[in-house]
C-alpha positions as CSV (number, residue, x, y, z in Angstrom):
1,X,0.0,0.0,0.0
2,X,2.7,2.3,1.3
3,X,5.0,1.7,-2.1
4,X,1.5,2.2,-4.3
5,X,0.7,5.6,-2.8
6,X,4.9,7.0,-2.7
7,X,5.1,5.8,-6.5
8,X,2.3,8.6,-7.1
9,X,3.6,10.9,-9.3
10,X,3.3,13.9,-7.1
11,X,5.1,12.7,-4.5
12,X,8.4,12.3,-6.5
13,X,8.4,16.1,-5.8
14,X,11.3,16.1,-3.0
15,X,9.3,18.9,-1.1
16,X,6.0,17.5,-1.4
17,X,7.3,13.9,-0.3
18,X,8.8,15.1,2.9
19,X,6.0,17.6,3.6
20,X,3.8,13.3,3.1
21,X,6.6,11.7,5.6
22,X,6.3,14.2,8.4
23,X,2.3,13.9,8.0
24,X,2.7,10.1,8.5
25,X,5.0,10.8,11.8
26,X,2.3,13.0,13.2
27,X,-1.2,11.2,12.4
28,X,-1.1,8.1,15.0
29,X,-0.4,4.8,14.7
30,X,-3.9,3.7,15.8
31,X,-4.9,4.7,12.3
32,X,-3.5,2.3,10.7
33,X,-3.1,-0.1,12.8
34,X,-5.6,-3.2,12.8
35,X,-7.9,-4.4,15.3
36,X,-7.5,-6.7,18.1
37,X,-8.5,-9.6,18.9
38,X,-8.2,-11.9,21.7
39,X,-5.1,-14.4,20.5
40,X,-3.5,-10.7,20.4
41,X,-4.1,-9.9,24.1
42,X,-3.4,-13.5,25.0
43,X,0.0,-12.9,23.5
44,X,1.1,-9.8,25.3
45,X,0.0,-11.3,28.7
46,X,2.2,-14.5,28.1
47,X,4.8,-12.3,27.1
48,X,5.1,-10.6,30.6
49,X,4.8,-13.4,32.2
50,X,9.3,-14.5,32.7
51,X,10.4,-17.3,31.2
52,X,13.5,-16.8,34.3
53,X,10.8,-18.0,36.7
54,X,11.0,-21.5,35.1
55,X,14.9,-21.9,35.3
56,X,14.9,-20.4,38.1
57,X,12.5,-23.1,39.7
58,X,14.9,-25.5,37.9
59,X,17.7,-23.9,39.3
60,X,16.6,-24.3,42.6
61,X,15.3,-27.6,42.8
62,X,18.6,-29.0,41.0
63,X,20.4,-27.2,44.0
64,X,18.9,-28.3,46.7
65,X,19.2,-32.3,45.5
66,X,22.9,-30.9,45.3
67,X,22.9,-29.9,48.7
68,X,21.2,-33.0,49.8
69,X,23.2,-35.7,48.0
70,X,26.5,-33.9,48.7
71,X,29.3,-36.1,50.3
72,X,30.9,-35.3,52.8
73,X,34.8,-33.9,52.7
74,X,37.5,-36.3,53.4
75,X,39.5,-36.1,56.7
76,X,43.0,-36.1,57.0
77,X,44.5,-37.2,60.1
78,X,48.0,-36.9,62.0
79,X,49.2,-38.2,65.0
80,X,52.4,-37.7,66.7
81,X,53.1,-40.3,70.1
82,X,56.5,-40.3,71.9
83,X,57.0,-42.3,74.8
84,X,60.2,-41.6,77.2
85,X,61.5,-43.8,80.0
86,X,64.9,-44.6,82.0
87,X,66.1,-47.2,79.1
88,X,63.5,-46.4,76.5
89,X,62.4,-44.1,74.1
90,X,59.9,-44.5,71.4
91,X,58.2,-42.4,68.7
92,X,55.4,-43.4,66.5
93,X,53.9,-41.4,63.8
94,X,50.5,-41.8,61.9
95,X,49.1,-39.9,58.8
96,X,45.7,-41.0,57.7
97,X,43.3,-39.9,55.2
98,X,39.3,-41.2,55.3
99,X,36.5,-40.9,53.7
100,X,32.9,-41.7,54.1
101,X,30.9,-43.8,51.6
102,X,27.2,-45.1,50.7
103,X,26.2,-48.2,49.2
104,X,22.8,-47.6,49.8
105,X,21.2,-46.1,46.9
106,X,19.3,-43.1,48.2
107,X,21.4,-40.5,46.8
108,X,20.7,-42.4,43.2
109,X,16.9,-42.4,44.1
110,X,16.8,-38.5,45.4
111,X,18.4,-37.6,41.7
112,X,15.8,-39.4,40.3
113,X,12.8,-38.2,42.0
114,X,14.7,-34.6,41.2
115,X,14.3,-35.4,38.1
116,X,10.8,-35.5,38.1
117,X,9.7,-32.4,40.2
118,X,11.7,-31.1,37.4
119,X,8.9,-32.2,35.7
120,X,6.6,-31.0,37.9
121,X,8.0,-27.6,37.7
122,X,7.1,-27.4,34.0
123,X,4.0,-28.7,34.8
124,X,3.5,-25.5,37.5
125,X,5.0,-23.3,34.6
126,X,2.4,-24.6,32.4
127,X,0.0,-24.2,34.8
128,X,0.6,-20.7,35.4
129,X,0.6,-19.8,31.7
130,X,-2.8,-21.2,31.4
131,X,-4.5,-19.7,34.4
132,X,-3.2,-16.4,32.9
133,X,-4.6,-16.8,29.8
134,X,-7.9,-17.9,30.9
135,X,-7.9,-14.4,33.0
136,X,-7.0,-12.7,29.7
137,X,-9.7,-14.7,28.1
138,X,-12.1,-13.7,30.5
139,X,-10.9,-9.7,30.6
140,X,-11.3,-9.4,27.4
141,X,-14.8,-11.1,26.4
142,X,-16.1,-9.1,29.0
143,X,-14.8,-5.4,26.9
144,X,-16.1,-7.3,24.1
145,X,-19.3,-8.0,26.3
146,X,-19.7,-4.4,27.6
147,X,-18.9,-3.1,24.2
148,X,-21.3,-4.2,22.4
149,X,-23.7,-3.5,25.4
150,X,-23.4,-0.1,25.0
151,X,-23.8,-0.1,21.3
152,X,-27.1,-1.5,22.0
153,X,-27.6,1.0,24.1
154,X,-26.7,4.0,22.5
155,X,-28.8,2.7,19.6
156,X,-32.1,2.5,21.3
157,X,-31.5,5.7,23.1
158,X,-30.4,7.4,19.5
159,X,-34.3,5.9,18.2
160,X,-35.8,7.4,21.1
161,X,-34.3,11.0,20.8
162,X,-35.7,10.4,17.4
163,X,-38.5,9.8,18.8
164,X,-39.0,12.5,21.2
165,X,-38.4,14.8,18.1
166,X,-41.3,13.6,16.1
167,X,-43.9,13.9,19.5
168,X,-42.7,17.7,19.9
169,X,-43.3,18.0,16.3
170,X,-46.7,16.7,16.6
171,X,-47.2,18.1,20.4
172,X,-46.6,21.8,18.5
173,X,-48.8,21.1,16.2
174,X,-51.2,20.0,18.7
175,X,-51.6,16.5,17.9
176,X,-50.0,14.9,21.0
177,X,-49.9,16.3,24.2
178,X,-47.1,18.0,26.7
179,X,-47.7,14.4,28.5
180,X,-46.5,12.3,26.0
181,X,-43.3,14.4,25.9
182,X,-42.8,13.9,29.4
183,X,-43.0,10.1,29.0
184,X,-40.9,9.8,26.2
185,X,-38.1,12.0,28.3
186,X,-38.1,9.7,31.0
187,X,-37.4,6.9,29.1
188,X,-34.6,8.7,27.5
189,X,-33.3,9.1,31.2
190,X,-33.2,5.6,32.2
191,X,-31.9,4.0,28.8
192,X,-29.3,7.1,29.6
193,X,-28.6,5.6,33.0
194,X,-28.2,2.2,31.5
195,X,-25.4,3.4,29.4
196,X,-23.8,5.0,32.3
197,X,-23.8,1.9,34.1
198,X,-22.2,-0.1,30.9
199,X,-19.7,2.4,30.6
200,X,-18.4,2.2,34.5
201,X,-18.3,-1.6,33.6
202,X,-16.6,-1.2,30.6
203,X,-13.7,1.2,31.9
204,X,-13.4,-1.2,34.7
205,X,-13.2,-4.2,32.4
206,X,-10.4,-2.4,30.1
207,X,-8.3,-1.7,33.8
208,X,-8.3,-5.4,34.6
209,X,-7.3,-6.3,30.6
210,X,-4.8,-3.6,30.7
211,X,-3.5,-5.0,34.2
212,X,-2.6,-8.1,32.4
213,X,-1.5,-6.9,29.1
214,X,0.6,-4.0,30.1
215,X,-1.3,-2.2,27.0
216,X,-2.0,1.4,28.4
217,X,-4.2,2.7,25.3
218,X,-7.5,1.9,23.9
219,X,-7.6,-0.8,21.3
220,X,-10.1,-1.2,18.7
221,X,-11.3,-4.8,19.6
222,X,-12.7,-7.7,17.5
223,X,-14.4,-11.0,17.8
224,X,-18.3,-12.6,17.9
225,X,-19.2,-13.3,21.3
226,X,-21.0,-16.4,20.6
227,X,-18.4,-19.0,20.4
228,X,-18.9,-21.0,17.2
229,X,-15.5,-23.8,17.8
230,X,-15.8,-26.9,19.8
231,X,-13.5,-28.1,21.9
232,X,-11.8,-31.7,22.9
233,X,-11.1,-32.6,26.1
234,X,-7.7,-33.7,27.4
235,X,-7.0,-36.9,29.7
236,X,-4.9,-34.6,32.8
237,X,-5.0,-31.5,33.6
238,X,-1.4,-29.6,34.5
239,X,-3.1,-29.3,38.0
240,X,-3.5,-33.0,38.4
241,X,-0.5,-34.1,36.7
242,X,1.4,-32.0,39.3
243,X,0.1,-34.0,42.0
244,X,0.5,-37.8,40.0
245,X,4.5,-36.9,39.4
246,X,5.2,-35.4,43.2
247,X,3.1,-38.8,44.2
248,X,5.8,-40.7,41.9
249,X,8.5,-38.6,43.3
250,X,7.7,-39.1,47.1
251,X,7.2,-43.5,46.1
252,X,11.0,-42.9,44.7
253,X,12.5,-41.6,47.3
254,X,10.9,-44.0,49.8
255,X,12.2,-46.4,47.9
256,X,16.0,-45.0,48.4
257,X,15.6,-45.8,52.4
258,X,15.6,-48.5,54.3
259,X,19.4,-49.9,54.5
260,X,20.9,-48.2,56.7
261,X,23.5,-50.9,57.6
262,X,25.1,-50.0,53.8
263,X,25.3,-46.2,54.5
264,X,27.8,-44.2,56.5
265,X,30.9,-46.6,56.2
266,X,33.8,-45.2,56.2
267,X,37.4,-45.9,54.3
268,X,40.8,-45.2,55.7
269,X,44.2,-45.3,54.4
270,X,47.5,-44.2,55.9
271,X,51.0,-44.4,56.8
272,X,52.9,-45.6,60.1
273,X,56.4,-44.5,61.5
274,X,57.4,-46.0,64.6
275,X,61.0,-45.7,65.8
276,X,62.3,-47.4,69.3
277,X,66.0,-48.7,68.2
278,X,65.4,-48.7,64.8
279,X,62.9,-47.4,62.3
280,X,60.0,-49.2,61.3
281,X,57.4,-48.3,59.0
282,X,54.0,-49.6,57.7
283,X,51.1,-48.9,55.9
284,X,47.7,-48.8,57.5
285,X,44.1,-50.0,55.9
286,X,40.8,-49.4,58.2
287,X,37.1,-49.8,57.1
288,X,34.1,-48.6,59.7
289,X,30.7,-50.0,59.5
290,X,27.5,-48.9,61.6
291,X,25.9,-51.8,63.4
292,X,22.3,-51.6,61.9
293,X,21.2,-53.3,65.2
294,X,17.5,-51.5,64.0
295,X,16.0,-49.8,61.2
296,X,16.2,-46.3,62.2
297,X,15.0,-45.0,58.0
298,X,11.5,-46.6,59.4
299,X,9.9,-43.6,60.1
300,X,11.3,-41.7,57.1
301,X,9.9,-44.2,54.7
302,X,6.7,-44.6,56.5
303,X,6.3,-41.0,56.0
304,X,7.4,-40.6,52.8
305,X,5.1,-43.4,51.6
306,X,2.0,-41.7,53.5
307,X,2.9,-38.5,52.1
308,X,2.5,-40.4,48.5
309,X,-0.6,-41.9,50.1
310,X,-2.2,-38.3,50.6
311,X,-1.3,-36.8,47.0
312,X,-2.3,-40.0,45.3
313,X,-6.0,-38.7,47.2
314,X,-6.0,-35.3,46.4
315,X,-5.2,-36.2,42.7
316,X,-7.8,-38.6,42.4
317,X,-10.3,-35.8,44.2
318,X,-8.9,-32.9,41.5
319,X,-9.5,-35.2,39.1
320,X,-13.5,-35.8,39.9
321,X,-13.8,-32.1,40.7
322,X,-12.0,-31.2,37.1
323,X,-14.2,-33.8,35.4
324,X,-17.5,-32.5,37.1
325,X,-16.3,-28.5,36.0
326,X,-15.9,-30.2,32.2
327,X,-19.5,-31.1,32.5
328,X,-20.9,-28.4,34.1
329,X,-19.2,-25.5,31.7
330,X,-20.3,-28.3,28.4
331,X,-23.9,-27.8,29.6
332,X,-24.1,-24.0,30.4
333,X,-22.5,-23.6,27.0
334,X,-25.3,-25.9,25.5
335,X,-28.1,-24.5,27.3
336,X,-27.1,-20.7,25.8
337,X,-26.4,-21.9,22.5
338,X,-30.0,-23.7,22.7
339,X,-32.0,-20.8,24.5
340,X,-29.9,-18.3,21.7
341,X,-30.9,-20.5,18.7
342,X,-34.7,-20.2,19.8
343,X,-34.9,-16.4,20.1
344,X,-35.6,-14.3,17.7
345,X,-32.9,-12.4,15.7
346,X,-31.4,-9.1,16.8
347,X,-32.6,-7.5,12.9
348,X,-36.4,-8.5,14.0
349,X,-36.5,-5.9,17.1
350,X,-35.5,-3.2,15.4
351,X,-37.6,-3.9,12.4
352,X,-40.4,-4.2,14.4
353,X,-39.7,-0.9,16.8
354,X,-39.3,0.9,13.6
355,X,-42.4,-0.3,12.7
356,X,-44.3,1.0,15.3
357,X,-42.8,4.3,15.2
358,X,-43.6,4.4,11.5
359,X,-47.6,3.6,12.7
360,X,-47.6,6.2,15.3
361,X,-46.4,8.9,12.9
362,X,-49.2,7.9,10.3
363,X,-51.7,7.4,14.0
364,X,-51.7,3.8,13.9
365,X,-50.0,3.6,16.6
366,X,-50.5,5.4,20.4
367,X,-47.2,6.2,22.4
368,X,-47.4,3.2,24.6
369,X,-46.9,1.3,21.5
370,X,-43.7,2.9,20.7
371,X,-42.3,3.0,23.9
372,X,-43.5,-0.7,25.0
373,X,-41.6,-1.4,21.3
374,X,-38.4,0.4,22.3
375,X,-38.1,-1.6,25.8
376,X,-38.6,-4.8,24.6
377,X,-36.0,-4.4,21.8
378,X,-33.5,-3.2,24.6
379,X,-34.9,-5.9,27.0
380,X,-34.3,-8.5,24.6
381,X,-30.9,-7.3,22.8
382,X,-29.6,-7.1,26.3
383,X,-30.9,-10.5,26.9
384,X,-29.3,-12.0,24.2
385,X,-26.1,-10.1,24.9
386,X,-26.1,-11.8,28.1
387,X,-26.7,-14.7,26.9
388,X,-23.9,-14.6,24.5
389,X,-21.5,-13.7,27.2
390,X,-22.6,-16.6,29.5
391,X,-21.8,-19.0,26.6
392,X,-18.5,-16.9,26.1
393,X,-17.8,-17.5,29.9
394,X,-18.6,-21.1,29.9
395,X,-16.3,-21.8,26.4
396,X,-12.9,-20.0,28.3
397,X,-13.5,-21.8,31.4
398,X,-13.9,-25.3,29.2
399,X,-10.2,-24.0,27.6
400,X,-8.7,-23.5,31.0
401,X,-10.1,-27.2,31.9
402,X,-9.0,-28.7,28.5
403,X,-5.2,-27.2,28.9
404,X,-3.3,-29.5,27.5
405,X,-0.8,-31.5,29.8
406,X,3.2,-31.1,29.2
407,X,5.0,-34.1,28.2
């Protein structure tokens, strides 16, 4: 478009073309720029939203199974013994070095459960990212919601200022009285109050978008309320698979205790000097094991495996409660689509409003006609508004439920 319109002729003047460039600089960007829709929004919110959290989570957990499985420093050891007497005289000297090992498999089972809350960290991540987007969803269906609200507003209220300008015409001319004028302004002042009431809505609806988004200026928004897409539903939920992995996690580590007789021994090597009349020297070899005399990991593993024992619960409780939202959010969406397919379109109220204003200005009509006309057009429209933004609701909270589940 751009290359079209600076190929015109009169802009290969060099005065007239940058006279056109500083006219684009001035005239905002909103001009040209497109409207938005929700994938848009959705996009800026996840943008926000660090990535450093995730490898920092990472970060963290990989540490602490550091800290955890860390062995412990060698020792180095020296001794220095002399003995005196009347005919004897003796000096023995030992350097040592030991160390502490495990042979029984806990540390291998900790690095492996670690590698599954890594896991479950993504999960969390994932998580996150999808309760804010349903927020986002939900923020911006409900501008959408309010905005066309008050455009259905401000459409009947524009009908009924027309209106009130044909009844003074006739009311001057004496064919309707002061009365009817009266009427027709108070309806005026409550459709006006309506909108008032939309529009509080609406600014507070663009502050909690805005909150998420970081966008700061009005956007021209697009998108039909009524969800037409369908939706399929996944086997886990992030929110549940968080709780199946830290239950596989807690069963792995359980599994890593209960020997205690193999852990803690300890491995020593050194050297000997002992000198009486002559030198002697000698190399010394010493292994230390604990007497596992009773099972002291008992109460660790029991409550490791009861710890398992309650996530395995809550997981299988989230998972009832997730497939019972499922169901509930399918039927509210089908009950709005149904009750929406059986009303009458939004073109029929305004035809038929229009229609009775046409019959009161040839007097086939009386005033309560018209105005009984204009309220059940806005009664209606607002209905199936509402309706529309029910189904809207229900569809976002079915995409929250039916996020799908990181592998």
């Amino acid at each position: 478009m751009f290359l079209a319109i600076f190929s015109m002729p009169i802009l290969k003047s060099p005065m007239v073309a940058r006279i056109f460039c500083v006219f684009l600089m001035v005239v905002p960007s909103s001009l040209f720029a497109e409207s938005w829709d929700e994938e848009t929004f959705v996009t800026l919110a996840k943008e926000l939203n660090s990535k450093e959290r995730l490898a920092a989570e990472l970060d963290l957990e990989r540490a602490e199974v550091s800290e955890r499985t860390a062995y412990e420093l060698p020792s180095l050891s020296l001794e220095y013994e002399p003995l005196w007497g009347p005919e004897l005289r003796r000096d023995e000297i030992v350097v040592g070095i030991s160390q502490s090992v495990d042979l029984s498999g806990w540390r291998g089972a900790l690095r492996e459960a670690s590698s599954l809350r890594e896991q479950k960290a993504k999960a969390r991540a994932a998580l996150l990212e999808s309760e804010i987007e349903a927020a986002v969803r939900h923020a911006f269906w409900r501008v959408r919601f309010l905005e066309e609200k008050t455009q259905l507003i401000k459409g009947v209220e524009a009908r009924l200022k027309d209106t009130l300008g044909m009844i003074k015409a006739r009311a001057n001319a004496g064919d309707a009285a002061g009365l009817d004028v009266v009427r027709v302004h108070r309806q005026i002042a409550l459709v006006a109050a309506e909108q008032a009431r939309a529009t509080i809505e609406l600014e507070e609806a663009w502050g909690d978008l805005t909150a998420w988004t970081g966008v700061q200026e009005r956007q021209s928004t697009q998108g039909n309320l009524l969800p037409d897409a369908t939706l399929e539903t996944t086997a886990e939920h992030p929110s549940e698979q968080i709780l199946r992995i830290e239950e596989q996690a807690l069963e792995l580590e359980a599994s890593g205790w209960g020997s205690p007789g193999f852990r803690n021994w300890e491995i020593g090597a050194g050297y000997r000097f002992e000198r009486e009349a002559e030198a002697a020297h000698g190399v010394l070899v010493s292994l230390t094991i604990p007497l596992a005399l009773w099972n002291i990991d008992a109460p660790l593993k029991e409550s490791l495996e009861a710890k398992a024992t309650l996530v395995q619960v809550e997981a299988d409780e989230l998972g009832r409660r997730l497939m019972a939202a499922r169901d509930s959010a399918s039927r509210r969406l089908q009950v709005t689509r149904d009750a929406l397919a059986a009303m009458p379109p939004a073109t029929e109220d305004v035809l038929l409003s229009d229609g009775v204003r046409k019959a009161y200005g040839a007097d086939e009509a009386n005033l309560f006609d018209v105005i009984e006309a204009m309220r059940s057009e806005l009664e209606l429209g607002l209905t199936r508004i509402e309706l529309e933004w029910e189904a809207r609701r229900a569809f976002v909270d079915l995409q929250f439920l039916n996020t799908a589940v990181v592998k």
